[in-house]
Structure formats: structure tokens, C-alpha cells
Predicted model as a PDB file, atoms N, CA, C, CB and O in Angstrom, pLDDT in the B-factor column:
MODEL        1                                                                  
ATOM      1  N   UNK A   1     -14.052 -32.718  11.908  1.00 90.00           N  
ATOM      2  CA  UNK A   1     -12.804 -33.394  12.161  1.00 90.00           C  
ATOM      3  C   UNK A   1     -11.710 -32.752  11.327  1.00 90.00           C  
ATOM      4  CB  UNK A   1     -12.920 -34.894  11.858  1.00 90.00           C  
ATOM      5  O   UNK A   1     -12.098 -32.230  10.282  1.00 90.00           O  
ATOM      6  N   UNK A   2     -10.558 -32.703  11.570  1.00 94.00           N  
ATOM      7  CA  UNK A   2      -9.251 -32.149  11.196  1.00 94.00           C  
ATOM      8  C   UNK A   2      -8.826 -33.119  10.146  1.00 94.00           C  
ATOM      9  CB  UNK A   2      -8.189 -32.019  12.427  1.00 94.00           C  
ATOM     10  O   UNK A   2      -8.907 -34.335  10.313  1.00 94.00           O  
ATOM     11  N   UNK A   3      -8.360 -32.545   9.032  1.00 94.00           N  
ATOM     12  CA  UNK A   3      -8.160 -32.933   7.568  1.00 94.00           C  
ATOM     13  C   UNK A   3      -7.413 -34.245   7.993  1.00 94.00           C  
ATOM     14  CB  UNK A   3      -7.235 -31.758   6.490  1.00 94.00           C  
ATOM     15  O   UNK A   3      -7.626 -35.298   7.393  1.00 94.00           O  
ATOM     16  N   UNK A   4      -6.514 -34.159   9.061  1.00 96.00           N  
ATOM     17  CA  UNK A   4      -5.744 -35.896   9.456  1.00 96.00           C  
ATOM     18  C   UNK A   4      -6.408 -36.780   9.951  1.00 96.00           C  
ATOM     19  CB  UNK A   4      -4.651 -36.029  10.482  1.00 96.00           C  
ATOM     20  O   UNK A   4      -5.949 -37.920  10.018  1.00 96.00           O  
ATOM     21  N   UNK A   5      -7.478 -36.515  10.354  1.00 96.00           N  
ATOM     22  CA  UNK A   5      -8.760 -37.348  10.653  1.00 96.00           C  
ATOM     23  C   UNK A   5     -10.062 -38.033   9.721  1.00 96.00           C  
ATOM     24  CB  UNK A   5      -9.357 -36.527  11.448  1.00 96.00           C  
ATOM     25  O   UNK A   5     -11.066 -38.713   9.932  1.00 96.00           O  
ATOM     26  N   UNK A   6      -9.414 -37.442   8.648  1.00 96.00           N  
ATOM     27  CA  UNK A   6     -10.612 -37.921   7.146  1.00 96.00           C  
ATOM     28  C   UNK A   6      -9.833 -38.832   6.423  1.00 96.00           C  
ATOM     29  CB  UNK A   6     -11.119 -36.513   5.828  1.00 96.00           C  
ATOM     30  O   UNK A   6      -8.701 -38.761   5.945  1.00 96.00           O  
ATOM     31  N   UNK A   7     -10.733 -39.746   6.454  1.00 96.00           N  
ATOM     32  CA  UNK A   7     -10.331 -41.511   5.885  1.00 96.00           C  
ATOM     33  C   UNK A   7      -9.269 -41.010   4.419  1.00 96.00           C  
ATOM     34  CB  UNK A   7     -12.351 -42.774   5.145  1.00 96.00           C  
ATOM     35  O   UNK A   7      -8.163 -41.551   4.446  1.00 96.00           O  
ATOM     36  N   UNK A   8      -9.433 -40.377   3.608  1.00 97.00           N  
ATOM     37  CA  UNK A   8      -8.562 -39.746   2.883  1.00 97.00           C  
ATOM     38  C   UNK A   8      -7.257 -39.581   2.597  1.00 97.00           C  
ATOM     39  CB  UNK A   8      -8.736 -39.071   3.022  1.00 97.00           C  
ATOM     40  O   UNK A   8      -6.420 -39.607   1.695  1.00 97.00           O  
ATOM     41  N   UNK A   9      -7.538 -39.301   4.373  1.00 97.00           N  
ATOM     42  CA  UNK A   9      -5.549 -38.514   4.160  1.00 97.00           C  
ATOM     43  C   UNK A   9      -5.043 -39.551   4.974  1.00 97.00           C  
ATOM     44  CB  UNK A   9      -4.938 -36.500   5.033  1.00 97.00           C  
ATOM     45  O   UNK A   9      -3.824 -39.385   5.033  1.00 97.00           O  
ATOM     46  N   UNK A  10      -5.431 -40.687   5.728  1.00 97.00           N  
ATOM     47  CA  UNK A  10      -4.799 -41.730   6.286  1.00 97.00           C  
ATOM     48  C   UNK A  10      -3.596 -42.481   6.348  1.00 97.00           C  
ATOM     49  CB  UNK A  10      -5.296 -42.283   6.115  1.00 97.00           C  
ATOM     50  O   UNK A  10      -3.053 -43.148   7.229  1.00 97.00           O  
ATOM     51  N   UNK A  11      -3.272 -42.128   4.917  1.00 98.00           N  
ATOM     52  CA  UNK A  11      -1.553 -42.530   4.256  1.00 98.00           C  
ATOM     53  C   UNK A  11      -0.870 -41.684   4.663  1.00 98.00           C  
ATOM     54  CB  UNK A  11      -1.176 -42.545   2.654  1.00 98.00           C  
ATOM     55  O   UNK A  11       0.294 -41.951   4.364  1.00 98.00           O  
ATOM     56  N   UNK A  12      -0.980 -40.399   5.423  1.00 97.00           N  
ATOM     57  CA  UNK A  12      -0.288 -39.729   6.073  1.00 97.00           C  
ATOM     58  C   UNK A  12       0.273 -40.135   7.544  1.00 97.00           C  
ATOM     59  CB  UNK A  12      -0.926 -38.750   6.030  1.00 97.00           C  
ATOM     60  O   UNK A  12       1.387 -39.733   7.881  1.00 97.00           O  
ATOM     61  N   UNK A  13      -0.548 -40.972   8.453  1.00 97.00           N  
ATOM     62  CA  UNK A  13      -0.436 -41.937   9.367  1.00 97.00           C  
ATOM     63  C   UNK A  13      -0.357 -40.318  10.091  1.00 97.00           C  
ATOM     64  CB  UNK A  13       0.852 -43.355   9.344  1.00 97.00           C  
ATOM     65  O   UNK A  13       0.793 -40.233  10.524  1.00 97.00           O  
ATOM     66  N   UNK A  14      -1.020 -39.167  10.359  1.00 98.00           N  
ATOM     67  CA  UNK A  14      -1.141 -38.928  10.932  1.00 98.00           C  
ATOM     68  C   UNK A  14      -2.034 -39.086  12.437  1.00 98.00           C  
ATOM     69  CB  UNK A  14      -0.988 -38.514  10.308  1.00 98.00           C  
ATOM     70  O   UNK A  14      -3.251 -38.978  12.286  1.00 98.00           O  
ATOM     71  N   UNK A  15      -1.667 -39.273  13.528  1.00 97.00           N  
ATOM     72  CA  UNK A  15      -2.460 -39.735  14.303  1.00 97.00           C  
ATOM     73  C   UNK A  15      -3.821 -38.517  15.030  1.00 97.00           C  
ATOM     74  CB  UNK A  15      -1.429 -40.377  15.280  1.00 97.00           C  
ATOM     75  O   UNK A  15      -4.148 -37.448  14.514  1.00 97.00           O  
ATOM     76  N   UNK A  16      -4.290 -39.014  16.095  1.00 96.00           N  
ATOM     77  CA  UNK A  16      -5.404 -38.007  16.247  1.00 96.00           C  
ATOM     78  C   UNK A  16      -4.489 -37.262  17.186  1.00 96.00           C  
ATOM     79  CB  UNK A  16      -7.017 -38.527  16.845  1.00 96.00           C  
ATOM     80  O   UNK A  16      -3.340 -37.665  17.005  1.00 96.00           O  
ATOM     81  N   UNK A  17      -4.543 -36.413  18.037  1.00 97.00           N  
ATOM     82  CA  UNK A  17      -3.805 -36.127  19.108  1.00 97.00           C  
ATOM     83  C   UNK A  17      -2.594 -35.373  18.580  1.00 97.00           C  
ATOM     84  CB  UNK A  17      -3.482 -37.354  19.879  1.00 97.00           C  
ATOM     85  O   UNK A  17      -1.904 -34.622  19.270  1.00 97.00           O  
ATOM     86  N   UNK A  18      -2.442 -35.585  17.566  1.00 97.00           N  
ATOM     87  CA  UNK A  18      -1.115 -35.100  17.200  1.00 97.00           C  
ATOM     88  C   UNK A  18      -0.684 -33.622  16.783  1.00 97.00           C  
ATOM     89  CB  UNK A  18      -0.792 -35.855  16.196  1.00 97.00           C  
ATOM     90  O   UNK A  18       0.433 -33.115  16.885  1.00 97.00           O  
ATOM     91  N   UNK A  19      -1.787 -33.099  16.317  1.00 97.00           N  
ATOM     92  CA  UNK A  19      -2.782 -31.729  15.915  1.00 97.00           C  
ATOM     93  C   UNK A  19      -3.409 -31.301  16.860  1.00 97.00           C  
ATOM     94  CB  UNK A  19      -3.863 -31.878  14.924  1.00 97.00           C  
ATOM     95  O   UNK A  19      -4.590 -31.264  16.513  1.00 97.00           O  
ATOM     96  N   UNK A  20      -3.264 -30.857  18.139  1.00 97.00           N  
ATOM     97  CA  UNK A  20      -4.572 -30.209  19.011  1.00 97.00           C  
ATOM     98  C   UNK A  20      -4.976 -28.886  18.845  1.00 97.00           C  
ATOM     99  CB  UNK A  20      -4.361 -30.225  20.451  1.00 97.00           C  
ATOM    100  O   UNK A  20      -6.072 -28.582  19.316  1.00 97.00           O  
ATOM    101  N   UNK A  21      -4.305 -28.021  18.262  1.00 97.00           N  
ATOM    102  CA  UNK A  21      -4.591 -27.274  18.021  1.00 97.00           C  
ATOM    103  C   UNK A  21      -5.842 -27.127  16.783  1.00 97.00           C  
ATOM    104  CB  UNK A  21      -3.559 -26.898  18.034  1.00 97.00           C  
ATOM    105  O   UNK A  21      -6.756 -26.333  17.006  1.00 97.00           O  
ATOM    106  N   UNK A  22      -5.838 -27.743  15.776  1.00 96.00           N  
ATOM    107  CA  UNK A  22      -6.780 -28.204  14.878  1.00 96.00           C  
ATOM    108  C   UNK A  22      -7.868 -28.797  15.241  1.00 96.00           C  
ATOM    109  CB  UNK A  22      -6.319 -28.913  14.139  1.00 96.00           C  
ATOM    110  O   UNK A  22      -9.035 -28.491  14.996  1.00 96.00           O  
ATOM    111  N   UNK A  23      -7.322 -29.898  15.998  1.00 97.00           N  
ATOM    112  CA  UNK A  23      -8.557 -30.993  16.731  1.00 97.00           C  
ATOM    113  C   UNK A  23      -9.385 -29.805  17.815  1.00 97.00           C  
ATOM    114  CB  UNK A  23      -7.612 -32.682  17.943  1.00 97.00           C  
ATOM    115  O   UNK A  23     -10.556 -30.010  18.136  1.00 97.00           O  
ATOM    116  N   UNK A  24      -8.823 -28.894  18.184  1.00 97.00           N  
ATOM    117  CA  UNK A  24     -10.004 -27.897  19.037  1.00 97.00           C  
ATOM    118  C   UNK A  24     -10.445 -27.258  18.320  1.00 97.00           C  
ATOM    119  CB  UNK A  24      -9.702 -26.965  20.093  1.00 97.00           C  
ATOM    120  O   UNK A  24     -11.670 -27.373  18.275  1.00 97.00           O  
ATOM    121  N   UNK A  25      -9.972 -26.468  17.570  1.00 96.00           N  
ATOM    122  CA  UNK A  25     -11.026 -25.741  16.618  1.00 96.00           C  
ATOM    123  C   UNK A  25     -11.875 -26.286  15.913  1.00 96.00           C  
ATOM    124  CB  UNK A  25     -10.563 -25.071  15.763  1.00 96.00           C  
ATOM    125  O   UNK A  25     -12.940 -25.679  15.804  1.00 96.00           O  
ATOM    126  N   UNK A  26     -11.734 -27.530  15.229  1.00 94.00           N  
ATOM    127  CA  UNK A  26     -12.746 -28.767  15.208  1.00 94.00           C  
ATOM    128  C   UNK A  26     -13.741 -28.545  16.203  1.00 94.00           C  
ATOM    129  CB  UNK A  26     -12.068 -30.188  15.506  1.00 94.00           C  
ATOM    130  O   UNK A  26     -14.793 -27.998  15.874  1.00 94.00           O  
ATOM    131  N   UNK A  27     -13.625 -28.751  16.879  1.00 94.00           N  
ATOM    132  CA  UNK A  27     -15.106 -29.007  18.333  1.00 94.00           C  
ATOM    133  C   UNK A  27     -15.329 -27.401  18.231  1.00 94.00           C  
ATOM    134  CB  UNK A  27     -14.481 -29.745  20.634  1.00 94.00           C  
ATOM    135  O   UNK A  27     -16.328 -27.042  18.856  1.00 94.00           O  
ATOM    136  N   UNK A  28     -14.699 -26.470  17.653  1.00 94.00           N  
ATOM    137  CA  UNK A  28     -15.449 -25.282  18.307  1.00 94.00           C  
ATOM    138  C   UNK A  28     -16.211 -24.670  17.205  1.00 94.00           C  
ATOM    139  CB  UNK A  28     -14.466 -24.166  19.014  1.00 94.00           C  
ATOM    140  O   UNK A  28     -17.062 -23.861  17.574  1.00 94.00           O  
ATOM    141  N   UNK A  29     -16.042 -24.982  15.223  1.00 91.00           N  
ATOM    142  CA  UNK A  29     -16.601 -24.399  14.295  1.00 91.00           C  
ATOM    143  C   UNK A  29     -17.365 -25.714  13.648  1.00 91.00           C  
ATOM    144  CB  UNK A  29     -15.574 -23.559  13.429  1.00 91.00           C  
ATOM    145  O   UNK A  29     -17.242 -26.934  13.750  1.00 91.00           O  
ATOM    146  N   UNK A  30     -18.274 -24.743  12.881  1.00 87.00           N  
ATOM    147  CA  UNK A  30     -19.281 -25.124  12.418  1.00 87.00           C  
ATOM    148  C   UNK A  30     -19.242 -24.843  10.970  1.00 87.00           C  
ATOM    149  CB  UNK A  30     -20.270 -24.632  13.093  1.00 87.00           C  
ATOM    150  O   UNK A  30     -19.486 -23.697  10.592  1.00 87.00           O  
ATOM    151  N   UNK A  31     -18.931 -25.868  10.033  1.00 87.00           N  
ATOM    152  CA  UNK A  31     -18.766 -25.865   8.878  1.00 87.00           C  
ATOM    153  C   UNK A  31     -20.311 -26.305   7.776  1.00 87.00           C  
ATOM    154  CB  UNK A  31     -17.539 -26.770   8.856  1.00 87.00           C  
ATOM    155  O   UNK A  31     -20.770 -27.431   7.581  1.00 87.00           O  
ATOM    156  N   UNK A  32     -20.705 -25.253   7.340  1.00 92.00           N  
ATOM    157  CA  UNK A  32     -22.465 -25.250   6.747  1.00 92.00           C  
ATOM    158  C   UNK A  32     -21.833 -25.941   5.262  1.00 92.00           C  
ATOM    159  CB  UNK A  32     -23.566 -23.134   6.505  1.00 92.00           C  
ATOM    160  O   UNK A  32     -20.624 -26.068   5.068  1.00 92.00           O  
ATOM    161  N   UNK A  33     -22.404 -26.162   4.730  1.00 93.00           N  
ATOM    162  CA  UNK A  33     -22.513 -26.480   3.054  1.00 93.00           C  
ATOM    163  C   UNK A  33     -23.170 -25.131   2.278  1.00 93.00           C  
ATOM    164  CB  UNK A  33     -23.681 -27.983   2.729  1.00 93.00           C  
ATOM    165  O   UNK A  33     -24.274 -24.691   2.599  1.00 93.00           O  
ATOM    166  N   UNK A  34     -22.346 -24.541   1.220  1.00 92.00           N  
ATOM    167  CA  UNK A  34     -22.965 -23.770   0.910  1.00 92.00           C  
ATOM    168  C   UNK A  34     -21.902 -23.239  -0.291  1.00 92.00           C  
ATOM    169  CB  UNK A  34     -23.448 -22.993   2.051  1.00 92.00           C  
ATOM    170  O   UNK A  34     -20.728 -22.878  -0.197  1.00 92.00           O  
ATOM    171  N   UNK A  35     -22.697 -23.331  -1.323  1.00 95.00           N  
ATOM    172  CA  UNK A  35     -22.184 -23.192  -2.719  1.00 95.00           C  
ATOM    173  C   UNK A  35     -22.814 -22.622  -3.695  1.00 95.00           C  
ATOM    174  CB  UNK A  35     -21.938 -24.226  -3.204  1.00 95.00           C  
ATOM    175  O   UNK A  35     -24.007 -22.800  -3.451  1.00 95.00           O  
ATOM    176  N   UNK A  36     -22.675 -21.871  -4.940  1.00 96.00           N  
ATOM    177  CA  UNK A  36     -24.036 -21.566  -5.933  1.00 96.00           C  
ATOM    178  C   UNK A  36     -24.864 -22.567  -6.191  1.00 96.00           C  
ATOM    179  CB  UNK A  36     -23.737 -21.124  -7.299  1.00 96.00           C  
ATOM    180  O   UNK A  36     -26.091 -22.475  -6.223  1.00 96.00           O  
ATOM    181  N   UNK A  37     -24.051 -23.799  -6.431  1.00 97.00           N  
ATOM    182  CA  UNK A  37     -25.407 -24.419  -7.147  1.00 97.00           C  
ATOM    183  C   UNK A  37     -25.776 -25.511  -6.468  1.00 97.00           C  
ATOM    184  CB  UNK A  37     -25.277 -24.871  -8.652  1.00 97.00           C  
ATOM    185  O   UNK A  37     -25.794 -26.673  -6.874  1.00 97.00           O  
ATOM    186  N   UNK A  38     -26.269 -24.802  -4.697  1.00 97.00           N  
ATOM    187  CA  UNK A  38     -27.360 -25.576  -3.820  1.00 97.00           C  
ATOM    188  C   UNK A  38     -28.325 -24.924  -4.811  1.00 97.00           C  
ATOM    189  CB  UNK A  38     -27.571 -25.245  -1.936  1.00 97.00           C  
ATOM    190  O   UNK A  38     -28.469 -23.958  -5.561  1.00 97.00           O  
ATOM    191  N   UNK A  39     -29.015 -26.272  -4.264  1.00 97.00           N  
ATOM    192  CA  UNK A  39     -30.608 -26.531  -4.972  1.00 97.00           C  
ATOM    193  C   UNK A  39     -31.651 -26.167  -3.859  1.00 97.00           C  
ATOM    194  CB  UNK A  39     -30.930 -28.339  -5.480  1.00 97.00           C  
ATOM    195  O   UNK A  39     -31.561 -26.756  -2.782  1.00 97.00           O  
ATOM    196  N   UNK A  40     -32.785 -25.089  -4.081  1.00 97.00           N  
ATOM    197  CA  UNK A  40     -33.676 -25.047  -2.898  1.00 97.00           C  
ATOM    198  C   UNK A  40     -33.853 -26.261  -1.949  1.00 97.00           C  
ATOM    199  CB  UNK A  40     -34.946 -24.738  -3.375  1.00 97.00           C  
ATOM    200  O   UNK A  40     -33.874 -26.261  -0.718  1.00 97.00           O  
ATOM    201  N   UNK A  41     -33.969 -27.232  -2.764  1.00 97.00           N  
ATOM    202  CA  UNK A  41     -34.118 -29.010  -1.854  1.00 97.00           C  
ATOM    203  C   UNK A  41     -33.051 -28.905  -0.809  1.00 97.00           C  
ATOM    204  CB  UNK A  41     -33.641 -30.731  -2.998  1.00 97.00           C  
ATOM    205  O   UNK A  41     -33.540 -28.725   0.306  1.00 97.00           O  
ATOM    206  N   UNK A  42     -31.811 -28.960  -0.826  1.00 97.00           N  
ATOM    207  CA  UNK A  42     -30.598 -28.766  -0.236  1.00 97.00           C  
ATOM    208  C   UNK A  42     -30.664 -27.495   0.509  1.00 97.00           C  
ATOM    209  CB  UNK A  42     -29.520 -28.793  -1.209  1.00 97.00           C  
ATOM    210  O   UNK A  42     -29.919 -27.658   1.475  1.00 97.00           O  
ATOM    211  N   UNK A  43     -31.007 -26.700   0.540  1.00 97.00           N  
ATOM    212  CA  UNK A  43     -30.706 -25.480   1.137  1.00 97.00           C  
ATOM    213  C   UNK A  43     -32.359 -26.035   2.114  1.00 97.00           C  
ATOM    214  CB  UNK A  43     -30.529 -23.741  -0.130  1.00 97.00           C  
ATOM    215  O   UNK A  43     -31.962 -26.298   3.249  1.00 97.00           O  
ATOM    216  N   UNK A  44     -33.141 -26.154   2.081  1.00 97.00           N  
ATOM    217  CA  UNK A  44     -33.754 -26.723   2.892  1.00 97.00           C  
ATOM    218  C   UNK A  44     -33.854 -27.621   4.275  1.00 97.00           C  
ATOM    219  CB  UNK A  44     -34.015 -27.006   2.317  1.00 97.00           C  
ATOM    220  O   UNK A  44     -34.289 -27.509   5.421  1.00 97.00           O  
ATOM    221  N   UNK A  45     -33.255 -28.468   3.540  1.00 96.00           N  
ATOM    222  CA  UNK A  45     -32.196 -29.823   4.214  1.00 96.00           C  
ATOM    223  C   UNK A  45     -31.551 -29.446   5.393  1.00 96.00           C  
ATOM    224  CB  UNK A  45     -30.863 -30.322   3.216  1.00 96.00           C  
ATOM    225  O   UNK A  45     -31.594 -29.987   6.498  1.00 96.00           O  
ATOM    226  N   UNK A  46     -30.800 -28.209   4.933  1.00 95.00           N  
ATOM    227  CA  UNK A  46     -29.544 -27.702   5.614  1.00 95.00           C  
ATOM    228  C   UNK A  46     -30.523 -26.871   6.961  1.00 95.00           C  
ATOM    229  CB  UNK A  46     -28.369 -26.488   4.375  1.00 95.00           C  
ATOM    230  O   UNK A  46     -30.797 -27.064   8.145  1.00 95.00           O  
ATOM    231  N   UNK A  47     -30.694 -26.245   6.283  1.00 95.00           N  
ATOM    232  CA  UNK A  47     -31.939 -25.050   7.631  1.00 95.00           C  
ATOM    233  C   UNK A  47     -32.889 -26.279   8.570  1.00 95.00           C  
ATOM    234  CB  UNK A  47     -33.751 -23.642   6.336  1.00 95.00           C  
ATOM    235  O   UNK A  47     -33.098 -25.960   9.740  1.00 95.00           O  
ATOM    236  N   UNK A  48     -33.333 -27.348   8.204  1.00 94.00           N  
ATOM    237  CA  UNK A  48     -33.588 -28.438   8.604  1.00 94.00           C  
ATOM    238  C   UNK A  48     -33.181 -28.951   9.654  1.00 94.00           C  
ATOM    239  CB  UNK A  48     -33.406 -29.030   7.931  1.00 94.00           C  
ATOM    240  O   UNK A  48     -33.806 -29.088  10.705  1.00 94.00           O  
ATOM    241  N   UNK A  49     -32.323 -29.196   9.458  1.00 92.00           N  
ATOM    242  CA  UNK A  49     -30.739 -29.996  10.398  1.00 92.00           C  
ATOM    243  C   UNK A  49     -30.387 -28.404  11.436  1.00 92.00           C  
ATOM    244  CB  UNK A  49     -28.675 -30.546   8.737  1.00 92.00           C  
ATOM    245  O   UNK A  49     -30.621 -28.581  12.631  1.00 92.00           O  
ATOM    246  N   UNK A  50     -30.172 -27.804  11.281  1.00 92.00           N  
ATOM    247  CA  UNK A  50     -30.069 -27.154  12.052  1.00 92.00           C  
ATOM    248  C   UNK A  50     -30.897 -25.710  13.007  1.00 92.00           C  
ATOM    249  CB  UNK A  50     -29.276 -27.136  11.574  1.00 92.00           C  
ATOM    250  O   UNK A  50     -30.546 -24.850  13.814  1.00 92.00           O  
ATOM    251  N   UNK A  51     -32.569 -26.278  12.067  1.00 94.00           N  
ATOM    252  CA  UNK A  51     -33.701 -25.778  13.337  1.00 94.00           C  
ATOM    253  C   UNK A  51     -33.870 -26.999  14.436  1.00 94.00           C  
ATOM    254  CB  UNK A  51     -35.476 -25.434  12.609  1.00 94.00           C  
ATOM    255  O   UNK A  51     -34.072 -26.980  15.650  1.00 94.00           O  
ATOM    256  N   UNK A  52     -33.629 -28.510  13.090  1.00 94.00           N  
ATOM    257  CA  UNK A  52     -33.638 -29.259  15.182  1.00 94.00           C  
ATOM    258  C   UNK A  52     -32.778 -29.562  15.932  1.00 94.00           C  
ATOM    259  CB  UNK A  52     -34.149 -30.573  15.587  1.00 94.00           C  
ATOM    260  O   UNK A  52     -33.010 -30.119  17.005  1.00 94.00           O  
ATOM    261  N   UNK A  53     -31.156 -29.137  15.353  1.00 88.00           N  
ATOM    262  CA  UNK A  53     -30.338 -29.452  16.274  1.00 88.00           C  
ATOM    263  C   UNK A  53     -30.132 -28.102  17.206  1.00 88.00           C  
ATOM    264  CB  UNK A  53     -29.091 -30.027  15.612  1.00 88.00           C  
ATOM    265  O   UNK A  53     -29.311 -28.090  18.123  1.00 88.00           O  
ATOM    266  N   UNK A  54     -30.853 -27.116  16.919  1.00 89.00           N  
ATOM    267  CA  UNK A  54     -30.958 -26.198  18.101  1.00 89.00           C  
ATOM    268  C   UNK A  54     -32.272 -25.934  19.182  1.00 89.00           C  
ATOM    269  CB  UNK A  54     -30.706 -24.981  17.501  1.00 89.00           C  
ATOM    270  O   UNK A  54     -32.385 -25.039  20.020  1.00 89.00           O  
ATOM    271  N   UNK A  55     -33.364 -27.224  18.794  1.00 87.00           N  
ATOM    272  CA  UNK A  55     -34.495 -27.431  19.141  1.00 87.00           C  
ATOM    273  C   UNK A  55     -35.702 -27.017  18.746  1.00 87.00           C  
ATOM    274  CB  UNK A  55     -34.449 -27.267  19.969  1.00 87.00           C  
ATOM    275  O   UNK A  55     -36.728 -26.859  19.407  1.00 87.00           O  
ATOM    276  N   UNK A  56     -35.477 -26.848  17.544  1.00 71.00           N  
ATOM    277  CA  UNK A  56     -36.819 -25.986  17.128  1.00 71.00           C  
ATOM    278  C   UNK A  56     -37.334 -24.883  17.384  1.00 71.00           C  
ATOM    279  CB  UNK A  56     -37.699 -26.417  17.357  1.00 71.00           C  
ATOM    280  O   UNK A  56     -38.498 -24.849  17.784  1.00 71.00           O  
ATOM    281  N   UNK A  57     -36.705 -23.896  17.242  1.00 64.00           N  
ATOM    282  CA  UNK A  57     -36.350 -22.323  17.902  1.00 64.00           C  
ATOM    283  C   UNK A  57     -37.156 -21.716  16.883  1.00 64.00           C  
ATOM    284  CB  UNK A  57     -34.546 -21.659  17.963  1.00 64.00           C  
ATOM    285  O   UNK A  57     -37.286 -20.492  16.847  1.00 64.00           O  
TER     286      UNK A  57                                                      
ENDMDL                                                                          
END                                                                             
């Protein structure tokens, strides 16, 4: 979701719709977690979530 869409920034009263250009690139990228200090547990997790959301490939 587009930074005007995270409970966060809400005091901005930005609405949804208002950004489409953002709000599509939203639906089209894929934002991983990934930092130095993932922990094997976490980096696990992550490869996890996304061997079954591509079906177990």
C-alpha cells in the first residue's frame, strides 16, 4: 500500500484514489524484508511465505 494508505500518515487525510500512480505500482512491486541483522529464523520465514505463495515450486 502507498505511504497515504498506512494508518500512520492518516493526519494527512490523504484519500485512496488520490495517488494512482503510486496506488499501481503498489499492486505491481514486491517489497521483501531484508536488512543485516535478519536472523536465519527470519530469513527463513521470509523464503517460507514466498515458496507457498508461489505454490511450492
Amino acid at each position: 500500500m502507498g505511504l497515504h494508505q498506512q494508518k500512520c500518515f492518516a493526519y494527512l487525510g490523504v484519500p485512496t484514489g488520490a495517488l494512482p500512480e503510486t496506488e499501481r505500482a503498489c499492486e505491481e512491486t514486491l517489497a521483501l524484508p531484508i536488512f543485516p541483522e535478519m536472523t536465519d529464523e527470519e530469513i527463513k520465514y521470509v523464503v517460507e511465505k514466498i515458496d507457498t505463495f508461489l505454490g511450492g515450486m
